[in-house]
ROLUM-169886 format. One record per residue: residue in one letter; x, y, z of N, C-alpha, C in turn. Coordinates in steps of 0.2 Angstrom, whole numbers. Layout:
N
   res      nu      nv      nw     cau     cav     caw      cu      cv      cw
     A       X       Y       Z       X       Y       Z       X       Y       Z
...
END
This chain:
195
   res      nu      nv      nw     cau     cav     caw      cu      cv      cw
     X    -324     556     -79    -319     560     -82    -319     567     -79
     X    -313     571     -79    -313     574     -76    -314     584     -81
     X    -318     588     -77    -321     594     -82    -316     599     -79
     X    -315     604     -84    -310     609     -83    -316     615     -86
     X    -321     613     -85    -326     618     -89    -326     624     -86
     X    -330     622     -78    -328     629     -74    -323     631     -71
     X    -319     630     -71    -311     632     -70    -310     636     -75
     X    -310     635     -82    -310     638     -87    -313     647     -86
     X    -320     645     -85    -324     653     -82    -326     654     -76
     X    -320     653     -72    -317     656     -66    -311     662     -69
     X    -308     659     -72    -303     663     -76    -304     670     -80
     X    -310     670     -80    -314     677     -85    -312     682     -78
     X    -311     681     -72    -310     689     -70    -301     687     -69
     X    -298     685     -75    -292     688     -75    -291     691     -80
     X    -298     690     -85    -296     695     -92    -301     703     -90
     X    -294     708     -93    -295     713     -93    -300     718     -99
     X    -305     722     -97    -308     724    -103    -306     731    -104
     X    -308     735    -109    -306     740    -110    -298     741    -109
     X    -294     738    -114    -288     737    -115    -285     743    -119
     X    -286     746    -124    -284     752    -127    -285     758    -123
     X    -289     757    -120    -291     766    -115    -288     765    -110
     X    -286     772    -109    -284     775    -100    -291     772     -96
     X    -290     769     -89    -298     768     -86    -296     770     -79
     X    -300     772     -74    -297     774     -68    -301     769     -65
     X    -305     762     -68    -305     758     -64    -305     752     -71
     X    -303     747     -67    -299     741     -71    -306     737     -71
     X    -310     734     -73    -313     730     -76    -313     722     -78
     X    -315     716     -77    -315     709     -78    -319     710     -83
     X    -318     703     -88    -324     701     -90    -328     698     -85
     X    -327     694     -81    -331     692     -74    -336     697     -73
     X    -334     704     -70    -337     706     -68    -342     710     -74
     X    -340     711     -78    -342     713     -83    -349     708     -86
     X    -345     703     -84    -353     697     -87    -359     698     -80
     X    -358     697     -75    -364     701     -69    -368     704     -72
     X    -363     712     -74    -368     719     -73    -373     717     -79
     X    -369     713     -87    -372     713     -89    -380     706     -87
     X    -378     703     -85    -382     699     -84    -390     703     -78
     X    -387     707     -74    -391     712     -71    -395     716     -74
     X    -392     717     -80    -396     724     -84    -400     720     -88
     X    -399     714     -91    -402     709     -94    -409     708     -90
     X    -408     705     -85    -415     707     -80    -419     712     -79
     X    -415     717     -79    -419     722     -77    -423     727     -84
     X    -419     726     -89    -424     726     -94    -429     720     -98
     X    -427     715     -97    -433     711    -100    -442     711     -93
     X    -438     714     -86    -442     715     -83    -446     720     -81
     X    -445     727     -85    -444     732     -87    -451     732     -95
     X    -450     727     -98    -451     722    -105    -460     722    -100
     X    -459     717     -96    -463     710     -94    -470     719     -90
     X    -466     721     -86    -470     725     -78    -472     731     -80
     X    -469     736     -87    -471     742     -88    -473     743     -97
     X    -472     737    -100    -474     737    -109    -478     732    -110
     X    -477     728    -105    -485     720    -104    -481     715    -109
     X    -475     715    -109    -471     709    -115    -472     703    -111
     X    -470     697    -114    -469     691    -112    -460     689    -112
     X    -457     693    -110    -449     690    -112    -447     685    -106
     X    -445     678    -109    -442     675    -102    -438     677    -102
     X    -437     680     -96    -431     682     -89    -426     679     -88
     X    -428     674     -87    -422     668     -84    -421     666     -89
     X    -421     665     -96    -417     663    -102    -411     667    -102
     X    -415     673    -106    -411     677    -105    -404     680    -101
     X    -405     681     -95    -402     682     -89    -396     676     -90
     X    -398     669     -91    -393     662     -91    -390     663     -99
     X    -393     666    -103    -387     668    -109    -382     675    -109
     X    -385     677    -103    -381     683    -100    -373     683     -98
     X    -376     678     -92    -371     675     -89    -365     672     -93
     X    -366     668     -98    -362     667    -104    -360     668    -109
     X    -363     675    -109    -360     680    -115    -355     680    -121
     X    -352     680    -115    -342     681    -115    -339     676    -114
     X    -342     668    -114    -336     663    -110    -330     663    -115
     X    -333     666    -122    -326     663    -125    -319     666    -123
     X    -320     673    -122    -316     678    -119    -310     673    -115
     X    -310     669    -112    -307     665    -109    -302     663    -112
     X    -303     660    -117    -297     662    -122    -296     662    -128
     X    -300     669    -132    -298     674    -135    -297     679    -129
     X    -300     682    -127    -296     687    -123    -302     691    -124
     X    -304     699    -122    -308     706    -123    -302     707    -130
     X    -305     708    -135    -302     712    -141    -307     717    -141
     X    -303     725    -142    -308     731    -141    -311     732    -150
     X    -316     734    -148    -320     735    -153    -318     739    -160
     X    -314     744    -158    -310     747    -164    -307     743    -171
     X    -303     735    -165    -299     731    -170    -304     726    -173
     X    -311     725    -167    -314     719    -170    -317     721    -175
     X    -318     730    -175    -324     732    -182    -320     734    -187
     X    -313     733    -185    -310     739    -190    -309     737    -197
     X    -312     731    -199    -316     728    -208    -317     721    -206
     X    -320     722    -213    -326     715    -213    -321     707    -211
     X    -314     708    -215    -310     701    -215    -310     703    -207
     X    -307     706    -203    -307     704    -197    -313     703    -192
     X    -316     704    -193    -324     704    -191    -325     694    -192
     X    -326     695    -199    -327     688    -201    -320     682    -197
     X    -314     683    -198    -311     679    -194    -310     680    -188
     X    -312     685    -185    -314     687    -176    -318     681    -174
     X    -325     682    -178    -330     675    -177    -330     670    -177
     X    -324     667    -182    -323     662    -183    -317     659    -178
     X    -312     665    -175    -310     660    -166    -315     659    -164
     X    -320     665    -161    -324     662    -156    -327     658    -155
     X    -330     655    -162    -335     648    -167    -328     643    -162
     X    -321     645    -164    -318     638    -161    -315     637    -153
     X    -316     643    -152    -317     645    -144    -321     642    -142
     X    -328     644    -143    -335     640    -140    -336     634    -141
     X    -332     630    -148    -331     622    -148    -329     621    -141
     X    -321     623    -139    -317     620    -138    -320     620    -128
     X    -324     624    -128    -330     624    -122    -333     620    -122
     X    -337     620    -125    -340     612    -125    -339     606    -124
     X    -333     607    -128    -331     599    -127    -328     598    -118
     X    -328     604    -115    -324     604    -110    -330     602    -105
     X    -336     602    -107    -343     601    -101    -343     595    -101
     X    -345     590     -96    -346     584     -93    -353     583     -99
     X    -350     578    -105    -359     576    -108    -365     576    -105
     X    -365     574    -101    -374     574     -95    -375     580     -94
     X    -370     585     -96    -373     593     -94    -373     596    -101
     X    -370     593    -107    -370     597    -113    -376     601    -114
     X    -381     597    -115    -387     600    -117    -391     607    -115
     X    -386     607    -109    -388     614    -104    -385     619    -105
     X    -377     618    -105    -373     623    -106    -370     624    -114
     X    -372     620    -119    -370     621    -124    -373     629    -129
     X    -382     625    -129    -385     632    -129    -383     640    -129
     X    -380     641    -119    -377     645    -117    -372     648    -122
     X    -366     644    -122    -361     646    -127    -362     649    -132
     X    -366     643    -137    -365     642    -142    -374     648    -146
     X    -375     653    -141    -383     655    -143    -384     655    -147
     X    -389     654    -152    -391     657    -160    -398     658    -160
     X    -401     660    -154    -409     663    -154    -407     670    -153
     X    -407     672    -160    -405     680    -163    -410     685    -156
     X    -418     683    -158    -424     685    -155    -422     689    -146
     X    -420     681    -142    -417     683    -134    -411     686    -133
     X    -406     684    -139    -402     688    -138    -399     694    -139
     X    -405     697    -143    -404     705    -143    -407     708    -136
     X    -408     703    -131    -410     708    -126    -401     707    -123
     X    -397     703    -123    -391     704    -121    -386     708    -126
     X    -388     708    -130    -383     711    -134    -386     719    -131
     X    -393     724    -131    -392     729    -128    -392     729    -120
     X    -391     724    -116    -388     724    -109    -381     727    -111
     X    -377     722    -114    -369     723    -116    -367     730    -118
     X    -372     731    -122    -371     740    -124    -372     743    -120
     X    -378     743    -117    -378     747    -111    -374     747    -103
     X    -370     741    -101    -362     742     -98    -359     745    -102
     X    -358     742    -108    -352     748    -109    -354     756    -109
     X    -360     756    -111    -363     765    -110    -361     768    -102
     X    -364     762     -99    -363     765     -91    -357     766     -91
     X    -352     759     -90    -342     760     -91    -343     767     -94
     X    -343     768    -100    -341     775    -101    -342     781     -96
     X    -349     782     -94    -352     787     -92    -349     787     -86
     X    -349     783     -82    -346     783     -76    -337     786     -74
     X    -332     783     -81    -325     785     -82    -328     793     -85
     X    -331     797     -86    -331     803     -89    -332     807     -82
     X    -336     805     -80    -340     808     -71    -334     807     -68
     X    -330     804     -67    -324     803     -65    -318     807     -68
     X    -318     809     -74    -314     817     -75    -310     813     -81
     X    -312     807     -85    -307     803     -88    -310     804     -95
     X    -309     810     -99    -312     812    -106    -308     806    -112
     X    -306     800    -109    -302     795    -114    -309     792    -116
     X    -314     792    -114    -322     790    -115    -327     795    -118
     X    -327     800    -120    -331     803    -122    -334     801    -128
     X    -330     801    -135    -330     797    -141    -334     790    -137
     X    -334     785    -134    -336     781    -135    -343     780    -132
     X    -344     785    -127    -350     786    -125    -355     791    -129
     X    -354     793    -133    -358     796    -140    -357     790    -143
     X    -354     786    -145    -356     781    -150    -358     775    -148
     X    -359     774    -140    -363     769    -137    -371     773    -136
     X    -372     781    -135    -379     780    -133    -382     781    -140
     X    -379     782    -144    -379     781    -151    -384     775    -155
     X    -380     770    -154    -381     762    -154    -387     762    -150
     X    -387     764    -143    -392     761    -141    -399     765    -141
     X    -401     772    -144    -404     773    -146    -407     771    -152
     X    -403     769    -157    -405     763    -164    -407     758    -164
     X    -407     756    -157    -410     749    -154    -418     749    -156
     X    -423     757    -156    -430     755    -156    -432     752    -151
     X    -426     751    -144    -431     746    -139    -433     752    -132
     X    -441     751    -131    -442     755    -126    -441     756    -119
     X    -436     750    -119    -435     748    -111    -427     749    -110
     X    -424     752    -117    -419     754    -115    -419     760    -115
     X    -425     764    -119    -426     771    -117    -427     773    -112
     X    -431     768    -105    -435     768     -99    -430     770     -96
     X    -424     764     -98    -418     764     -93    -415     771     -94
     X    -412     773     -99    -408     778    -101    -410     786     -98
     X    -418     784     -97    -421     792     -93    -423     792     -86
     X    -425     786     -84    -427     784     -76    -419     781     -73
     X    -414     777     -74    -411     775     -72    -402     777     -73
     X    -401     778     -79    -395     780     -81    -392     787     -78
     X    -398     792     -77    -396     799     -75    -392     798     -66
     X    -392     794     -62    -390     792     -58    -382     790     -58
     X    -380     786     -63    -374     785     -62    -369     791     -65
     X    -371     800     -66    -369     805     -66    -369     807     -62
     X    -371     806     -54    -372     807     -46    -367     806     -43
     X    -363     810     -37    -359     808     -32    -364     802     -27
     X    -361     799     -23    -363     795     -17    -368     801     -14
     X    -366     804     -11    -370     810      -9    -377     813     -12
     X    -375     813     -18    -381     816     -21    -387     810     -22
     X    -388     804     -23    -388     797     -23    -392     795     -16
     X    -390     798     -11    -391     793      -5    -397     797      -3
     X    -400     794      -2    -408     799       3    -408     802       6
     X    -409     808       9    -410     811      13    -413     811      20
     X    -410     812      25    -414     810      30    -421     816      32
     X    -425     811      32    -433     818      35    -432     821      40
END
């Protein structure tokens, strides 16, 4: 039988993120699921090499990568309309409940058991480490569009380091002081200097 599974999310870098804002650089969810799944790593390893945790890595990291697949088709809806009250919160949920069916049923059976998971996560525990990766792409997206002269972002980057300081997680404090103060750097400022 033939699968339309990954073809399906192949199609995430046609959908576009940050739709209601001016942006000086255009974004995929594609690309968007990467950073996040990068940042997923680097703090669960961050978790594992500087706080002595046990966090699997590679779980994580592989519900990274699929954060988003339902985006495929629902689409990035921005944050304002998805919180803008509880009924649509609650029926926002309830496409994506049928998004994420309608995924499923598009993987070859022999692989359901692998990728269903994926879509479909409900381990609250591993997931909060993607849910504050997610937030902190968005934090960087902000930060990065404001360094770049685009004050359409400042509102939302006070209200993501916000979030992500309510997080109580120490490894995204880690990040946020050892490794965020760089993406307010030109290339120049950034590159090493020769001895």
């Amino acid at each position: 039988m033939e699968s339309h599974f990954f073809s399906y999310l192949y199609r995430l870098r046609y959908i576009e993120r940050w739709s209601l804002m001016r942006n000086t650089h255009r974004e995929s969810v594609a690309v968007h699921s990467y950073y996040v799944s990068t940042l997923a790593h680097l703090l669960c390893t961050i978790a594992n090499e500087v706080y002595g945790k046990s966090v699997p890595t590679d779980r994580v990291v592989s519900l990274a990568l699929f954060h988003d697949a339902t985006e495929v088709f629902v689409g990035d809806v921005a944050a304002p309309v998805k919180h803008s009250n509880p009924n649509v919160r609650r029926s926002f949920r309830e496409i994506e409940e049928a998004a994420a069916e309608q995924i499923v049923r598009m993987i070859p059976e022999e692989l359901r058991d692998v990728y269903a998971p994926l879509i479909h996560s409900h381990d609250d525990e591993l997931y909060a480490w993607v849910k504050a990766a997610d937030l902190l792409d968005a934090y960087l997206k902000s930060l990065t569009e404001l360094t770049a002269g685009n004050r359409e972002f400042a509102v939302a980057k006070a209200q993501l380091e916000a979030s992500l300081r309510g997080l109580g997680m120490p490894e995204v404090d880690y990040f946020l002081r050892h490794l965020a103060p760089s993406f307010e750097k030109t290339l120049d400022e950034i590159v090493p200097n020769e001895p």
